[in-house]
C-alpha positions in Angstrom: 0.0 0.0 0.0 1.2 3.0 -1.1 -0.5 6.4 0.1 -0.5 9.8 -2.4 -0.2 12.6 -0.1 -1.4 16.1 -1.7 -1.2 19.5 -0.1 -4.6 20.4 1.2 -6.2 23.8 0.9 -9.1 25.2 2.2 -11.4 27.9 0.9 -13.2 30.6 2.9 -15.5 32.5 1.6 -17.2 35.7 3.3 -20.5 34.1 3.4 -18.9 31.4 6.2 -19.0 28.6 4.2 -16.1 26.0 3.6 -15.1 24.0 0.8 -12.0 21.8 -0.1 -11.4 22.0 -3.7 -11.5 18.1 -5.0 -7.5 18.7 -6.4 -6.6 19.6 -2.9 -7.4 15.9 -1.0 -5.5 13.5 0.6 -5.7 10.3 -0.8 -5.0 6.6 0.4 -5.3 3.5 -2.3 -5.0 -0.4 -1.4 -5.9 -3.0 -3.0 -9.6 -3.7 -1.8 -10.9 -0.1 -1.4 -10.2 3.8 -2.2 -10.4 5.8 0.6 -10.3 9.7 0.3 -10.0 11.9 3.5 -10.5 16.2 3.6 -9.7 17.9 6.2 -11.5 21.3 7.1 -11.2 24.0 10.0 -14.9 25.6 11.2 -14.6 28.5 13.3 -18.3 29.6 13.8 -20.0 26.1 13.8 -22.2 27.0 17.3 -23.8 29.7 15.3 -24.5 27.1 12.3 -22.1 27.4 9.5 -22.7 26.3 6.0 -20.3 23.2 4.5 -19.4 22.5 0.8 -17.7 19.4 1.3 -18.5 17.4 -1.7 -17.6 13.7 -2.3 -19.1 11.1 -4.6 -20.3 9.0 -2.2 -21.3 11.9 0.5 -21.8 15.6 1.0 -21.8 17.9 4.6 -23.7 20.8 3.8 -24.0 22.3 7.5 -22.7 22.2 10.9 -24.4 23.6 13.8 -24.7 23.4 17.9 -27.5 21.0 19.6 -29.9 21.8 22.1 -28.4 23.9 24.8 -28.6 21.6 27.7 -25.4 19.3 26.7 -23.0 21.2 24.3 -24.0 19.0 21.1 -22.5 18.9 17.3 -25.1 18.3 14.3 -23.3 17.5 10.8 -26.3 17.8 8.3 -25.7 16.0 4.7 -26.7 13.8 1.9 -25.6 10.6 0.4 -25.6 9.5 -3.4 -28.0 6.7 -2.3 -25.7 4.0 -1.6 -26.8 1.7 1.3 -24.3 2.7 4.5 -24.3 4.6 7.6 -22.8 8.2 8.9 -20.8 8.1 12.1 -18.9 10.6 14.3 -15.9 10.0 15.9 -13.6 12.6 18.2 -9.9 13.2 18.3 -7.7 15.5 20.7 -5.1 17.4 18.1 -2.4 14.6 19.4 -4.6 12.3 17.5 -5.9 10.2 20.4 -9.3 9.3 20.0 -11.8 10.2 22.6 -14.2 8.0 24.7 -18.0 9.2 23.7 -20.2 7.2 26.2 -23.0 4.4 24.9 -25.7 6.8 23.8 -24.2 10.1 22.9 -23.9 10.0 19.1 -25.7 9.1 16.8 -25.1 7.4 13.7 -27.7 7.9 10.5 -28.2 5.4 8.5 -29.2 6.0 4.4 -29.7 4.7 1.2 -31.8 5.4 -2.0 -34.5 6.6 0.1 -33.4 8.3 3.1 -30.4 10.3 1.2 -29.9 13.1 3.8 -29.2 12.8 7.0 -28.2 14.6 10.4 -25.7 13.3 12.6 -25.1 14.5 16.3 -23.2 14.2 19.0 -22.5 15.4 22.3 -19.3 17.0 22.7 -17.3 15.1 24.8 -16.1 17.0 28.4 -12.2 16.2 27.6 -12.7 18.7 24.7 -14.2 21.3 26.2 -13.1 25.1 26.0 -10.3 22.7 23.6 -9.9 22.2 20.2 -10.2 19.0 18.9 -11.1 16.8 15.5 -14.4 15.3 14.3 -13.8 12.5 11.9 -17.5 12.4 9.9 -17.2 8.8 8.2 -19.7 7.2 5.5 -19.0 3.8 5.5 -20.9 2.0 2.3 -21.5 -1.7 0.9 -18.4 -3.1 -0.8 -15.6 -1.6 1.8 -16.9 2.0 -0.2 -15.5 4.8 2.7 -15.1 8.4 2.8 -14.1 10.8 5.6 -13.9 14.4 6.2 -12.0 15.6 9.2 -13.0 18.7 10.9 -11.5 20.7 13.4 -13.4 23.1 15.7 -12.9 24.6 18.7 -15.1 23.4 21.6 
């Protein structure tokens, strides 16, 4: 195996939304399965910030803060209608990732008929007033596996 690391860029625009350009990705190739990974920075996500992270097997189009008893973050998407499920997972910027209890994330499930989605989590208390990563992962049929990684402050 034989990774193809590429300089990624990101783009901010005025209107606070962010987009990775698709020449500007980090890509990792095996033999059984293509995996392609952005990675993104939002600033401004408690206030809801629009996403233009666009992959062929999923899109985030939003990010936004949960309900104000538990400090909760909502990814908001849409598949190409392949059968799979949307999960979160936390990182501390070392890398390490971070416990999330039984219960406090959910993962979405979609296919041809249920193509968007909304995935949420409840930050986790080691991240707090830190910044930290959210890998968003679409896992599909046939090892089929995309990821965007997004930093935020917490």
């Amino acid at each position: 195996m034989l990774p193809l690391l590429l300089a990624l860029s990101l783009t901010i625009s005025l209107d606070s939304t962010i987009s990775v350009s698709p020449s500007h990705q980090m890509l990792r190739i095996s033999r059984e399965l293509a995996t392609q990974e952005f990675d993104a920075y939002v600033r401004h996500w408690q206030k809801g910030q629009k996403l233009q992270l666009n992959h062929p097997l999923f899109s985030l189009t939003k990010v936004s803060a949960g309900p104000k008893s538990f400090p909760t973050i909502t990814f908001t998407g849409h598949t190409n209608g392949l059968p799979g499920e949307v999960s979160l997972t936390f990182y501390t910027m070392d890398g390490d990732q971070v416990f999330t209890p039984p219960g406090t994330v959910k993962i979405a499930r979609v296919d041809a008929e249920q193509r968007e989605f909304h995935v949420d989590a409840v930050v986790p208390r080691l991240l707090i007033g830190r910044t930290g990563a959210i890998q968003v992962t679409f896992s599909g049929e046939g090892g089929k596996r995309a990821a965007y990684y997004v930093k935020a402050e917490f």
